[in-house]
Wavefront OBJ file of the C-alpha trace (Angstrom):
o trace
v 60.844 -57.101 39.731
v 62.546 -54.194 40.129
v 65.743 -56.244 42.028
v 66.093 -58.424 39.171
v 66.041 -55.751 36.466
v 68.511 -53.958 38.229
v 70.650 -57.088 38.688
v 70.717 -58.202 35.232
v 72.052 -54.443 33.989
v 74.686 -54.475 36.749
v 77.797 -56.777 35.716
v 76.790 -55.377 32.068
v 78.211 -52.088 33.322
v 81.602 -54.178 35.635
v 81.829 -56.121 32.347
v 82.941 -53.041 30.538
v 84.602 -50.638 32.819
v 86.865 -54.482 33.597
v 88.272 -55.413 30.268
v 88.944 -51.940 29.477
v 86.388 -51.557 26.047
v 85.186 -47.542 26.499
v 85.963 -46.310 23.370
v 85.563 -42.631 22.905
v 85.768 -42.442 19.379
v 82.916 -45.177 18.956
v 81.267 -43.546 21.210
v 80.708 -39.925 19.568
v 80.439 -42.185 16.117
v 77.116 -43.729 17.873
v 75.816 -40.503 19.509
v 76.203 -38.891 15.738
v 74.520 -41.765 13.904
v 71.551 -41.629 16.254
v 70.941 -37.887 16.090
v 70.838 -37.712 12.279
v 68.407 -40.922 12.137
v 66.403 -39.110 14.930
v 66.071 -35.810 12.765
v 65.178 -37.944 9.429
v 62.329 -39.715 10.849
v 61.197 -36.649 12.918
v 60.717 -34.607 9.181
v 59.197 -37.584 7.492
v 56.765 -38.077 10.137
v 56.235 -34.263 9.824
v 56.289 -33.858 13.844
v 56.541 -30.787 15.802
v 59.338 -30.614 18.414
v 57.451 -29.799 21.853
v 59.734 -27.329 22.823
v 58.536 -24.801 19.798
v 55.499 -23.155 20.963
v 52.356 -23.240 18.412
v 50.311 -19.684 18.547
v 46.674 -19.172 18.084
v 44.955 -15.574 18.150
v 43.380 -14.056 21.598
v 42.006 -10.977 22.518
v 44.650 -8.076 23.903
v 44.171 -5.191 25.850
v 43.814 -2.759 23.387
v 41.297 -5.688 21.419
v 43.577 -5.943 18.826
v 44.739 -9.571 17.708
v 47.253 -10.846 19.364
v 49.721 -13.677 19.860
v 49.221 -16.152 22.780
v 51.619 -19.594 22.952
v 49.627 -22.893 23.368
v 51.503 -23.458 26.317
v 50.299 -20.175 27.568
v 46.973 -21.132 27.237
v 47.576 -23.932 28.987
v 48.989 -22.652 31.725
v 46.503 -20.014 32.282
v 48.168 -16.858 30.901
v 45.393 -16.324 28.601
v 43.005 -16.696 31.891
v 45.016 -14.587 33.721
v 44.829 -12.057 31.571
v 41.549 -11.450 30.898
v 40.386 -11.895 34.716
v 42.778 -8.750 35.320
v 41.402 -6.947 32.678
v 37.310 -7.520 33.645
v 37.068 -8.466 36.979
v 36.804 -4.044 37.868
v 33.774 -4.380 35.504
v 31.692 -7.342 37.426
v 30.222 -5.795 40.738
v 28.159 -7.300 43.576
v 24.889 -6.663 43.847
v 23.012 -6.382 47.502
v 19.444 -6.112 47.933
v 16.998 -5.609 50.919
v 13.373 -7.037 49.975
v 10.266 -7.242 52.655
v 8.769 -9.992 53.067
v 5.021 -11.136 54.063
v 5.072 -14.461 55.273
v 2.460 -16.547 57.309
v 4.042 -18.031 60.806
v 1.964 -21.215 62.117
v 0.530 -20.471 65.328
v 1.492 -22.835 68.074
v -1.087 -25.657 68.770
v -1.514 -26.367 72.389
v -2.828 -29.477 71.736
v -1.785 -32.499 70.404
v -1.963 -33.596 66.565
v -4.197 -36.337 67.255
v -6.843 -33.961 69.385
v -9.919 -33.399 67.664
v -9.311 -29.394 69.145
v -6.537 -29.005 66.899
v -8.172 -29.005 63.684
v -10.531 -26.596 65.491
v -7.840 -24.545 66.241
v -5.789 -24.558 63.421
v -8.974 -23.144 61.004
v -9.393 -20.431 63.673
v -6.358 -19.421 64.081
v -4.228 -20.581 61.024
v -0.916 -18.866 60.540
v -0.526 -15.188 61.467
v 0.877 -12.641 58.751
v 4.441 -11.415 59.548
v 6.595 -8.919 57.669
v 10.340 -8.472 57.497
v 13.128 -7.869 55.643
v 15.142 -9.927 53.749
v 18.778 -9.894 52.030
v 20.175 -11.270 49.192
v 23.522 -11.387 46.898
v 23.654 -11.084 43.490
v 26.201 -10.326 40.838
v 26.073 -8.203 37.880
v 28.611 -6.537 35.303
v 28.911 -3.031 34.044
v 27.637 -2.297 30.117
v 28.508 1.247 29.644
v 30.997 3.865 31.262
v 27.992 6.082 32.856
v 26.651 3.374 35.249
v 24.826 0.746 33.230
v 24.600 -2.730 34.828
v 23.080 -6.119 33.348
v 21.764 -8.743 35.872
v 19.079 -10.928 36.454
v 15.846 -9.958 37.109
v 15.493 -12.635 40.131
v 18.459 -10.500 41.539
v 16.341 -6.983 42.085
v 12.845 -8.248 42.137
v 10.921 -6.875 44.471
v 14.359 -4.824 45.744
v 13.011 -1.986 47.874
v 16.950 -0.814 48.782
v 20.122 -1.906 46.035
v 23.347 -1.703 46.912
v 26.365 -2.390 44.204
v 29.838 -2.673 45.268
v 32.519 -1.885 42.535
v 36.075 -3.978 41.826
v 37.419 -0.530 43.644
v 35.609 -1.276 46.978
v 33.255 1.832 46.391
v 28.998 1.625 47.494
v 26.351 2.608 45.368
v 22.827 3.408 45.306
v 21.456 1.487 42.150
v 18.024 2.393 40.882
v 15.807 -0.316 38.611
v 15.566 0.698 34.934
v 14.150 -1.952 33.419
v 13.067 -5.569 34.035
v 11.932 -8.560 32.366
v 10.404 -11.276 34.722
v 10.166 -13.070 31.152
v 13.756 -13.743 30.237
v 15.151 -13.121 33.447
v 17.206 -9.789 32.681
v 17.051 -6.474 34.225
v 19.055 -3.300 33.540
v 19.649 -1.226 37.030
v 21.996 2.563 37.057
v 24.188 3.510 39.422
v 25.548 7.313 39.490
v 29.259 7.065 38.574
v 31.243 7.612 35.504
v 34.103 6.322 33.287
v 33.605 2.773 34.647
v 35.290 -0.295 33.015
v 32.721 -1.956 30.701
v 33.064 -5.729 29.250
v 31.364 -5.762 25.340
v 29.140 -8.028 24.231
v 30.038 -11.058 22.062
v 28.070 -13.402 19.723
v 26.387 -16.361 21.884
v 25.302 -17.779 18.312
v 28.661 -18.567 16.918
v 29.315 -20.111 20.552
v 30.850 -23.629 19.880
v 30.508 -26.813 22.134
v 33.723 -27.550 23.537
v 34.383 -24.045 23.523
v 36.600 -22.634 26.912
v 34.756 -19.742 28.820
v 35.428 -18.121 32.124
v 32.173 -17.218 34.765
v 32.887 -13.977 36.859
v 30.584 -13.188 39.473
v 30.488 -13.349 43.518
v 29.568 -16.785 44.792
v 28.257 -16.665 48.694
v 29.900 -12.922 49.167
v 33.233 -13.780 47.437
v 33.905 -10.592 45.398
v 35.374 -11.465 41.943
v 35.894 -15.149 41.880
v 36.444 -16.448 38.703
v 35.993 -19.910 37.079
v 36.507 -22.032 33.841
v 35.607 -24.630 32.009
v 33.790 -24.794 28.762
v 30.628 -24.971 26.924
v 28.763 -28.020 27.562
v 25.880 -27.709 25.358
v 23.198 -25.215 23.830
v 19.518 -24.210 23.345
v 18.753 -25.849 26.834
v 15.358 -25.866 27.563
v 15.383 -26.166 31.879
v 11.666 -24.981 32.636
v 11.850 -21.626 33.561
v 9.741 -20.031 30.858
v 9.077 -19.394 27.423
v 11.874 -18.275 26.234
v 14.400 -20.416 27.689
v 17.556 -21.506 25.432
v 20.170 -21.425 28.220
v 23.920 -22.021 27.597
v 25.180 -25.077 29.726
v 28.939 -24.847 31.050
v 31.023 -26.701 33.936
v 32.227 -23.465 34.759
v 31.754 -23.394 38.541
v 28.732 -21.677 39.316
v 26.786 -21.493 42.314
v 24.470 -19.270 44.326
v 25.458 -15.280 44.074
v 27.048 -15.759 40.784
v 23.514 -14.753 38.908
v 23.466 -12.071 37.167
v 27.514 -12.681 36.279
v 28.795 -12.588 33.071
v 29.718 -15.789 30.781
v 33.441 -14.716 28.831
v 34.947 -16.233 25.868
v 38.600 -16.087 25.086
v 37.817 -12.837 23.076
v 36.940 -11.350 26.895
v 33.265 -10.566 25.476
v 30.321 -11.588 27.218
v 28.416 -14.358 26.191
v 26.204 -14.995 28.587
v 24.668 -14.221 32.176
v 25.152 -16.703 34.757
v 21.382 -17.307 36.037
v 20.809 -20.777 37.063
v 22.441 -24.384 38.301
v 20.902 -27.770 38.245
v 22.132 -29.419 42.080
v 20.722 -31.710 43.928
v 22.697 -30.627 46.649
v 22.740 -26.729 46.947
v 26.218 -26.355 45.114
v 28.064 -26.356 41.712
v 28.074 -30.201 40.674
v 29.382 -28.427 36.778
v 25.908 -28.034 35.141
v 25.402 -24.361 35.051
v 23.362 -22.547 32.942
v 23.517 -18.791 31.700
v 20.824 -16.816 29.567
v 22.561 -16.175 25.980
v 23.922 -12.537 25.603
v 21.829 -12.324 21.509
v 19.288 -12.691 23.515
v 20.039 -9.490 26.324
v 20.650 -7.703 23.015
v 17.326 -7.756 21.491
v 15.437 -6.328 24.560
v 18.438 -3.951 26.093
v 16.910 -0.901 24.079
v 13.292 -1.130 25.189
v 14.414 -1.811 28.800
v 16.652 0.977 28.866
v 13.877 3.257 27.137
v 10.554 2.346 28.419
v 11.588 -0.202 31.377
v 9.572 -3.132 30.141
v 9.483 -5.311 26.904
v 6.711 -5.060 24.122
v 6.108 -8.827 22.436
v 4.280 -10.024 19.581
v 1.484 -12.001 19.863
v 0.443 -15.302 18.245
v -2.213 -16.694 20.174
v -2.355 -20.416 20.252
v -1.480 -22.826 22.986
v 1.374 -25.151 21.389
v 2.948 -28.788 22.522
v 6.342 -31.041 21.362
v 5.978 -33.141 18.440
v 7.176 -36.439 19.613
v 7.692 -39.240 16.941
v 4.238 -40.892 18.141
v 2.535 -37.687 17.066
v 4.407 -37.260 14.111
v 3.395 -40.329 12.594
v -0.103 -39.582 13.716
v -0.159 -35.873 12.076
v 1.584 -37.468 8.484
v 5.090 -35.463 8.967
v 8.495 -36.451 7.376
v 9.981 -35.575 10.652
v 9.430 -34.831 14.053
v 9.533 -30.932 13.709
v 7.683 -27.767 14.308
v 4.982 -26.922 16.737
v 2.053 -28.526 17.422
v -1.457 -26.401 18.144
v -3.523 -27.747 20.716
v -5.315 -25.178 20.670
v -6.349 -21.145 19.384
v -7.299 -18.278 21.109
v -10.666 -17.091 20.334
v -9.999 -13.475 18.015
v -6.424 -13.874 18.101
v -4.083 -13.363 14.908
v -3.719 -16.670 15.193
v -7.627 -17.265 14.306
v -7.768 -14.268 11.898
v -5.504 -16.057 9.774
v -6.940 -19.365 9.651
v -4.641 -21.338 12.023
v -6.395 -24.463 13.263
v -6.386 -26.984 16.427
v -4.183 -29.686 14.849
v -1.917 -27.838 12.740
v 1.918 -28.085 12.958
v 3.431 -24.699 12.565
v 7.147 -25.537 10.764
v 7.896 -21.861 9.834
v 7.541 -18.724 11.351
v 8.542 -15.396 9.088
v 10.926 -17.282 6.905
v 12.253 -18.902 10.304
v 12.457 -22.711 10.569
v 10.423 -24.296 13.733
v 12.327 -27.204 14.314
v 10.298 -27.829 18.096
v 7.428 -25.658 20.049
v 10.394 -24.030 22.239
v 11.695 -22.195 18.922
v 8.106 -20.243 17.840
v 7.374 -18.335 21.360
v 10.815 -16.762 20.553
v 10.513 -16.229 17.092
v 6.957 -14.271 17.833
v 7.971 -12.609 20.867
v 10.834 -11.034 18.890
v 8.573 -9.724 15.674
v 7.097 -6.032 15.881
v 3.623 -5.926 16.524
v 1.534 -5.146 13.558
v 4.170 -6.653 11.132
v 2.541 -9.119 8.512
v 4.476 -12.417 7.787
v 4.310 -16.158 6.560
v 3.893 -19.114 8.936
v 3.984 -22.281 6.708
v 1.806 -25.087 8.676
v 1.466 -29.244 7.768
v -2.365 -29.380 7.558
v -3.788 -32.881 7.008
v -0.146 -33.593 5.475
v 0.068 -30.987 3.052
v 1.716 -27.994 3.609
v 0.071 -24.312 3.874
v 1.000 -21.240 4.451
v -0.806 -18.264 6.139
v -0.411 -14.895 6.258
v -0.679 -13.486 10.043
v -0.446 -10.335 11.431
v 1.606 -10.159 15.004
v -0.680 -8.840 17.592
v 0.854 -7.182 20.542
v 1.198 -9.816 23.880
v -0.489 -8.461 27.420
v -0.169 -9.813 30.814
v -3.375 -11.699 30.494
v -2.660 -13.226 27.137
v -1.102 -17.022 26.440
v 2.067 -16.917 24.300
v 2.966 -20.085 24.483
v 2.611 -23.276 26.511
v 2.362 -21.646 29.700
v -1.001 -20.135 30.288
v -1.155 -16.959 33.126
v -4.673 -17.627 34.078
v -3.553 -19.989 37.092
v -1.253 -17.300 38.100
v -3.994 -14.986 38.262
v -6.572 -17.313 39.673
v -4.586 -19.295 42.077
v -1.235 -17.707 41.909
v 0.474 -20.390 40.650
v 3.000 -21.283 37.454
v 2.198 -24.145 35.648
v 4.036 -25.954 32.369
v 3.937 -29.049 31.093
v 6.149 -31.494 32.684
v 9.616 -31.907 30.875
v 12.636 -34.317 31.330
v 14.356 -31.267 32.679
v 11.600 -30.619 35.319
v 11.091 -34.204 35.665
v 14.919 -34.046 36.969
v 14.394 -31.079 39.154
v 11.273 -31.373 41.044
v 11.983 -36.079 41.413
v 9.441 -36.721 39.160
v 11.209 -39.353 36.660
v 8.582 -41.407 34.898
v 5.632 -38.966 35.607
v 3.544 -37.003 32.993
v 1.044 -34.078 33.746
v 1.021 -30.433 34.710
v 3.860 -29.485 37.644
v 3.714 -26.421 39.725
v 7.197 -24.342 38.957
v 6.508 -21.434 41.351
v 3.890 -20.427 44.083
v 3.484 -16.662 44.415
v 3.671 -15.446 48.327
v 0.748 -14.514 49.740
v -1.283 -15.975 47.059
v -4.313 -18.376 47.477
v -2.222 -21.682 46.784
v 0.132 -20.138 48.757
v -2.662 -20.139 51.623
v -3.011 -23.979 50.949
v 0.446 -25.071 51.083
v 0.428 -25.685 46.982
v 4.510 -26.349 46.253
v 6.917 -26.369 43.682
v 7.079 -29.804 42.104
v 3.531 -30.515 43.372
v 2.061 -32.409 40.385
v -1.809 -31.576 38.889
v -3.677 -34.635 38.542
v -7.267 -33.251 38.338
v -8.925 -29.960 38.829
v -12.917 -29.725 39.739
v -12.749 -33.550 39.525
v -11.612 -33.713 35.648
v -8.476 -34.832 35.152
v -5.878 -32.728 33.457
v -2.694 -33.221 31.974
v -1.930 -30.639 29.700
v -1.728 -26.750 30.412
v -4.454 -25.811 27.872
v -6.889 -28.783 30.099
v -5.997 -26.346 33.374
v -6.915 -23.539 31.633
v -10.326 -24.571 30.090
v -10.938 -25.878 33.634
v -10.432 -22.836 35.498
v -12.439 -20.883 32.603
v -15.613 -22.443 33.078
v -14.903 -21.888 36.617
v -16.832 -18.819 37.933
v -14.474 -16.269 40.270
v -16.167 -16.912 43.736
v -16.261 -20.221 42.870
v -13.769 -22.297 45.061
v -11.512 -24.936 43.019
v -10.906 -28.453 43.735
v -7.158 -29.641 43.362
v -5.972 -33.151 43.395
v -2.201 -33.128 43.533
v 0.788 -35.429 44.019
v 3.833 -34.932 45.885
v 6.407 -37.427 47.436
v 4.603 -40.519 45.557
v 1.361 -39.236 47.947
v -1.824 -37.674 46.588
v -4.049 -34.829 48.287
v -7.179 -32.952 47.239
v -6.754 -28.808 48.566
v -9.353 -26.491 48.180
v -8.473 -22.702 47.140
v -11.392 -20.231 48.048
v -14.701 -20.479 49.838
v -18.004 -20.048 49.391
v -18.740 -18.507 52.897
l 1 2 3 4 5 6 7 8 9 10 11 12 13 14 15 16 17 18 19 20 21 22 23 24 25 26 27 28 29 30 31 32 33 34 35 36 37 38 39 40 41 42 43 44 45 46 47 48 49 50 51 52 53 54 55 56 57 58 59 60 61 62 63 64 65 66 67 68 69 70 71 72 73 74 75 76 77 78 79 80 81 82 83 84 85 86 87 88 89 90 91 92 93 94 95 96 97 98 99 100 101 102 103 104 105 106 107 108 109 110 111 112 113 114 115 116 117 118 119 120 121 122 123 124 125 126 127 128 129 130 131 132 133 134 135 136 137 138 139 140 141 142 143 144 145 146 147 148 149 150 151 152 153 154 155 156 157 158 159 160 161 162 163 164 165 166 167 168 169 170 171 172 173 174 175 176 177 178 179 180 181 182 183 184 185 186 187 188 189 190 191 192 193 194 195 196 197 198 199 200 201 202 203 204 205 206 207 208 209 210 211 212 213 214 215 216 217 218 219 220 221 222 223 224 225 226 227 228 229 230 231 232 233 234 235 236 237 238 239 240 241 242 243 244 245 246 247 248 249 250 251 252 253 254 255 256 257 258 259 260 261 262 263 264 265 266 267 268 269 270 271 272 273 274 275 276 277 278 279 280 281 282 283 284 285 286 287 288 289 290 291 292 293 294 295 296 297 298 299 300 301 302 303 304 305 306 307 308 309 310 311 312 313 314 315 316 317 318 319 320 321 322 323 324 325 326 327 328 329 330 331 332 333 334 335 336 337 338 339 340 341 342 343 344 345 346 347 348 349 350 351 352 353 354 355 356 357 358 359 360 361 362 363 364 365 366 367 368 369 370 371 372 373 374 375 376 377 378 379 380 381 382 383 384 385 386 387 388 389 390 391 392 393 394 395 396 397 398 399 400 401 402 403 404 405 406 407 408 409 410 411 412 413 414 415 416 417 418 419 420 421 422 423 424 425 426 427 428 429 430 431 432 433 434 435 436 437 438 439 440 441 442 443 444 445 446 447 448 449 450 451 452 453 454 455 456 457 458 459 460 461 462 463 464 465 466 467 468 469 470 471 472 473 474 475 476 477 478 479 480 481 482 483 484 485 486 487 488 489 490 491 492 493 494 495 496 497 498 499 500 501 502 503 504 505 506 507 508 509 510
């Protein structure tokens, strides 16, 4: 193809350089003629020529607004930037941790040997302690030595360490922590440090860029882009989850990290991934900043966070239920079920209701109320508007203060205190996480060390199919299970993992 082409433009070009027709004057004539056609229909199609730069307004230095060209942006100078400017305010974050952990004790004999069972009861696994380190990253909130991080970061931290941008080690004490939304607030002794400010993670937009600081495996100050991939992400790690989802690489060390739009404010703190494999595969997920903001004053003043309390047990509307509770739409919160003297009761909330409105607040599903109640002072009196039957009512309730023992939403803490486990509801997200696609029931989410289903071998992603031989497949089922169960009583567990089911025992009688 390429032969021929070039064969047919050949004697085209001997053909005139031969008979002598280069014409200079023609020439300039044609070169004129084209140039003023080219500029007509260039204004009438209203184009921009791409060697003029368009501008758009980024943050500066001195957080003024400033002047940025598209191809700039394009080209990373915006990027560039900003890392130089806040990379000395993101630090890593070392911690030491002990560890109890039960080490099987060699068999000598062979799995098939009736003495090995024997042996095995008798001499189970042996209690060990030792230390363990981890890497974390976290970014500096005010000049005299404030950090925000996760709370999965310091947990349990018996020694932190936090390296600055300027290679200096520091002792970090714990302020405050919040196992709940995953944030804690730890101090180092230094001051006149470089701080990022916060930003507004509700006006982020999908499609929006942001860059991810933090220190993935040890690397100090690596930074990442890409953009927002999508909102209010509900991923199964609590309550009040509403993560931010970005391709921005993220992977393990970069919790705790801070989330930056093109302003340079934080956004968000880099907390989780979803991988199959370990590492980044671009779905990332960081706790919104709003949300750091609400509970930053009580963890910097008292070290923990105070939370209203509702009292009911609540579930997703799906359209099957909708139709079957008479509502327009698939909205709100269902009740499945309400904690004996509880607000909730006191103000006439019922098993059935669908709670649409919390203080003026839509509900548009169950993962919006356990924020909007956490988030109201205790002891402050407002309207929840409920469908009831089809018609809607509204109550007057009066926020009661949340404890450590007390159900906020559609996790229950009684296993965790019984058996030591966490329990929800299986979700598509879990579903994804834990290889359960096309199951339904109760899943595990986290096994406390030392605990009794620890002592059994209980899992993460181990499914709940029946508990003291009833079968259970919501939360509130475990937890009116394990109430009528008395404390020395020992409790039954069928469970499912790996397409197999087992029944364990927790506890013993003798």
């Amino acid at each position: 193809m390429w032969n021929s082409e070039r064969n047919k433009a050949t004697p085209l070009q001997g053909d005139t350089m031969r008979h002598g027709r280069f014409n200079t004057r023609t020439l300039i004539l044609v070169a004129a003629s084209c140039l003023i056609l080219g500029v007509l229909i260039t204004a009438s199609l209203n184009l921009v020529p791409l060697t003029r730069a368009t501008t758009a307004q980024v943050w500066t230095e001195k957080g003024e607004s400033g002047l940025f060209s598209s191809s700039q942006i394009s080209d990373g100078k915006l990027w560039v930037k900003l890392a130089k400017e806040l990379t000395p305010a993101v630090v890593n974050i070392s911690t030491t941790q002990v560890v109890k952990r039960g080490i099987p004790s060699r068999s000598p004999f062979s799995e098939d040997d009736p003495f090995n069972e024997f042996f095995k009861r008798f001499f189970g696994d042996q209690p060990r302690q030792f230390k363990a380190t981890s890497l974390g990253s976290g970014f500096i909130i005010n000049k005299d030595g404030y950090i925000l991080t996760n709370n999965h970061v310091v947990e349990n931290a018996t020694d932190i360490t936090v390296k600055l941008g300027d290679g200096r080690e520091l002792k970090a004490k714990v302020i405050g922590r919040d196992p709940k939304t995953d944030i804690a607030i730890i101090k180092i002794e230094a001051s006149n440090l470089p701080v990022i400010p916060f930003g507004n993670s509700d006006k982020l937009e999908v499609g929006e860029p942001v860059m991810a600081i933090g220190n993935p495996f040890g690397l100090n100050q690596t930074v990442t882009t890409g953009i927002v991939s999508a909102k209010g992400r509900f991923i199964g790690e609590g309550p009040y989850d509403n993560f931010i989802q970005t391709d921005a690489s993220i992977n393990r060390g970069n919790s705790g990290g801070p989330l930056i739009n093109t302003n340079g404010e934080a956004v968000g703190i880099n907390t989780a991934i979803f991988s199959p494999t370990g590492g980044s595969i671009g779905i990332g997920f960081a706790i919104p900043i709003d949300m750091a903001k609400e509970i930053l004053p009580q963890l910097r003043e008292r070290g923990q966070v105070t939370r209203g309390w509702l009292g009911v047990a609540i579930q997703p509307i799906t359209p099957e239920l909708g139709k079957k509770f008479s509502l327009k739409q698939a909205n709100g919160a269902l009740v499945s079920e309400v904690t004996e003297g509880s607000p909730a009761e006191q103000a006439g909330l019922k098993q059935g209701d669908v709670i649409v409105a919390f203080d003026d607040k839509n509900v548009k599903s169950s993962t919006d109320l356990p924020h909007l109640v956490a988030s109201t002072p205790v002891g402050k009196e407002v309207a929840m508007k409920v469908v009831r039957d089809g018609a809607e009512v509204t109550l007057q309730v009066k926020v009661g203060e949340l404890k450590e023992e007390q159900v906020a939403a559609t996790t229950s803490t009684s296993p965790k205190m019984k058996l030591g486990i966490d329990i929800q509801e299986l979700t598509p997200a879990l579903a994804r996480k834990f290889g359960l696609k096309g199951e339904k029931g109760v899943v595990i989410t986290e096994v406390e060390p030392d605990s009794p289903g620890d002592a059994v071998g209980l899992q993460p992603g181990d499914l709940i199919l029946e508990i003291n031989r009833v079968k259970v497949t919501t939360v509130s089922q475990v937890r009116r299970v394990l109430e009528k169960t008395k404390p020395d009583e020992p409790t039954l567990l069928l469970v499912k993992r790996d397409g197999g089911t087992r029944y364990v025992v927790i506890g013993s009688e003798g």
